[in-house]
C-alpha positions as CSV (number, residue, x, y, z in Angstrom):
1,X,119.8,57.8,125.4
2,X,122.6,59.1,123.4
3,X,125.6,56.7,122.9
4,X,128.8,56.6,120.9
5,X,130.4,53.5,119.0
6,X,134.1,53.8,119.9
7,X,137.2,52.1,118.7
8,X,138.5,50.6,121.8
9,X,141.2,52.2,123.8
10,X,142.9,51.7,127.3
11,X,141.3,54.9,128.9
12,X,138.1,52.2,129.0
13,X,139.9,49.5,130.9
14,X,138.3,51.1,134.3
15,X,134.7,51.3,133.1
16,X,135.0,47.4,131.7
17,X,136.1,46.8,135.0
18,X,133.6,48.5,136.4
19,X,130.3,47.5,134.4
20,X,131.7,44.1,133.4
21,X,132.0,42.5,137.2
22,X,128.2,42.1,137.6
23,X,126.9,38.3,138.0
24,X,123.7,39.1,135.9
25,X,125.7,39.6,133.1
26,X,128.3,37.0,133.3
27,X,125.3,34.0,133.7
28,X,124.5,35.3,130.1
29,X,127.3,34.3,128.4
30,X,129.9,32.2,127.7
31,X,132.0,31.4,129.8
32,X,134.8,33.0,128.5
33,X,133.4,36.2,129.7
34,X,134.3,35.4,133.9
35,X,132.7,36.4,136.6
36,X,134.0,37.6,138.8
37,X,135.3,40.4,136.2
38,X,138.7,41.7,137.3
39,X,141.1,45.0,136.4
40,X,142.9,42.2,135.0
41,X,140.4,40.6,133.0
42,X,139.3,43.7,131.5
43,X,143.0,45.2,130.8
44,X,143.3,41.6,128.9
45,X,140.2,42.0,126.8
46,X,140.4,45.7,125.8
47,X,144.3,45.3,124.7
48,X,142.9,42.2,122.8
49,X,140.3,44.7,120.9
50,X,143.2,46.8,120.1
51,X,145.8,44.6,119.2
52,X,143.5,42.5,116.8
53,X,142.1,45.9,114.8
54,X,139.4,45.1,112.5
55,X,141.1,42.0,110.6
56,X,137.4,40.1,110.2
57,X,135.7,42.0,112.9
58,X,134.1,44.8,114.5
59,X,134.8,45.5,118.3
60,X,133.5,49.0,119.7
61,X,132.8,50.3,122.9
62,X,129.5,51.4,123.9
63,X,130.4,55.0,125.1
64,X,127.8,57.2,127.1
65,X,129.1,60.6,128.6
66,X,132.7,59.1,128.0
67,X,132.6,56.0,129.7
68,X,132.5,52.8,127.9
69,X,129.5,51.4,129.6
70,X,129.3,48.2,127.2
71,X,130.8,46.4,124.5
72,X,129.7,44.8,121.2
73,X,131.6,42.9,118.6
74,X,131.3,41.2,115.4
75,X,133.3,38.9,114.0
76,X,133.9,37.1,110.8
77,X,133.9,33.6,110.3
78,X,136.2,31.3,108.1
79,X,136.2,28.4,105.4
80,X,132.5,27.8,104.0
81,X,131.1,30.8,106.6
82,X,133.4,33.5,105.1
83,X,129.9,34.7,104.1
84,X,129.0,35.0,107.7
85,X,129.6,36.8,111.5
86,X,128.7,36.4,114.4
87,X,127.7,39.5,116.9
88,X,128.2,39.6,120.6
89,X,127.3,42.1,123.4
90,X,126.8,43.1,126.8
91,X,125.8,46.4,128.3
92,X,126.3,47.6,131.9
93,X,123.1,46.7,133.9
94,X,122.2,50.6,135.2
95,X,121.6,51.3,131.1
96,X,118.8,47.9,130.5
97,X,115.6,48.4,129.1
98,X,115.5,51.6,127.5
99,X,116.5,50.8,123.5
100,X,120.4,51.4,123.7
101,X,121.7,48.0,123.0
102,X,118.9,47.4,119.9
103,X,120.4,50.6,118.4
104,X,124.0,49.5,118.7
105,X,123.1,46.4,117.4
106,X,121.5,48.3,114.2
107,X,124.2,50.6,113.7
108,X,127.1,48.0,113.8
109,X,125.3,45.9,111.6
110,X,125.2,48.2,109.1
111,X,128.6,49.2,109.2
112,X,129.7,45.3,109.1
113,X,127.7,44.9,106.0
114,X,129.6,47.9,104.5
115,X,133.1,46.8,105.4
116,X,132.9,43.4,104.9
117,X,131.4,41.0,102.4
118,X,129.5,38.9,104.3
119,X,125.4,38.2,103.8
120,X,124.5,37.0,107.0
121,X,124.5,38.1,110.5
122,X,124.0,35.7,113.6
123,X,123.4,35.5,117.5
124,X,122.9,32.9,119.8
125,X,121.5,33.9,123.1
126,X,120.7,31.5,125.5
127,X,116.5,31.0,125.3
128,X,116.2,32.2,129.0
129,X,117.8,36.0,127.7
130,X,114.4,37.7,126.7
131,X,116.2,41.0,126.9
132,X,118.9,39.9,124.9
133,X,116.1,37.8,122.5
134,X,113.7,41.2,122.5
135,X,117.4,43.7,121.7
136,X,117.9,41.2,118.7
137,X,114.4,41.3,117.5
138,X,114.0,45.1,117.6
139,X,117.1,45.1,115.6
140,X,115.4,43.3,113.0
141,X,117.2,39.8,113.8
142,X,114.6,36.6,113.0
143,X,114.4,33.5,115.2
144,X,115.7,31.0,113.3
145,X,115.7,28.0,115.7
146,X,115.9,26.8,119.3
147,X,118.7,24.5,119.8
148,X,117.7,22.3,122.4
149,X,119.8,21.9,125.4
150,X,122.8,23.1,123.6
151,X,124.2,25.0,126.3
152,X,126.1,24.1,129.3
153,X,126.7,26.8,131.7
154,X,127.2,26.5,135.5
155,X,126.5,22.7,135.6
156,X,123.1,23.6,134.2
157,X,121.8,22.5,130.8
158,X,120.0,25.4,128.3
159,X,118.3,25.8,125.0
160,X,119.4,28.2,123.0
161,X,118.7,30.2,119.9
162,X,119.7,31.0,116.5
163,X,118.9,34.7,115.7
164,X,119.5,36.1,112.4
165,X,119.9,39.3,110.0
166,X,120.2,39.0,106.5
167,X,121.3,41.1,103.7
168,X,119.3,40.2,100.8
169,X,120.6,41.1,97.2
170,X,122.7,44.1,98.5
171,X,119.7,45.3,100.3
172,X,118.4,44.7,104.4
């Protein structure tokens, strides 16, 4: 499926709003991302994306056909991770399972590793996210660790993982 990585911009506020409200994808992250996802919530986070640039991170929206039908970020960390971001992502349930979010994931990657000077790349999906787990692997991300019962998330306890990509002497 062809795609586009797009800076963010308020034209996408309806298709967040759209895509975003879905219960599926909310029990996969943290709990930042709410569910359920209003006008209002996605108004907030896309004006956020805006406002914030690319001072120590990425943010792009997934864009098929003109509609931003997901969002991906990565963001720098501070102090003695300077060397070191964090990606995050959700895609709108109609476009799982058919490669999309494992490209995106590639293609920002590579363009984080160009802009900023960072070595190292991480993700922690929750253990119970084999689609998220399997879009990480086929992006080249290795299983570093399962945190056990590290998560808390709707009065339930989870594992979850450490996931990472890293750029070894200049190279991937």
């Amino acid at each position: 499926m062809k795609f586009e990585l797009k800076k963010w911009n308020i034209e996408y506020i309806k298709d967040v709003a759209k895509y975003a409200n879905n219960e599926k994808i909310a029990k996969n992250l943290r709990n930042a991302f709410p569910f359920p996802y209003t006008y209002e919530d996605a108004e907030w986070y896309v004006k956020k994306c805006i406002e914030k640039g690319e001072v120590n991170q990425l943010c792009r929206a997934i864009v098929v056909n003109g509609e931003a039908i997901g969002s991906i970020g990565i963001f720098v960390r501070e102090d003695v991770y300077c060397k070191t971001a964090e990606i995050g992502y959700w895609l709108g349930e109609p476009f799982w399972n058919n490669g999309l979010m494992s490209e995106a994931v590639k293609r920002l990657c590579d363009e984080a590793f160009e802009t900023f000077d960072i070595i190292r790349i991480f993700a922690e999906p929750f253990a119970y996210n084999i689609g998220s787990r399997r879009t990480l692997e086929k992006a080249g991300f290795v299983l570093e660790g399962i945190m056990k019962r590290s998560v808390y998330k709707r009065g339930e306890i989870f594992d979850s993982c450490m996931y990472a990509l890293i750029k070894e002497n200049g190279v991937l």
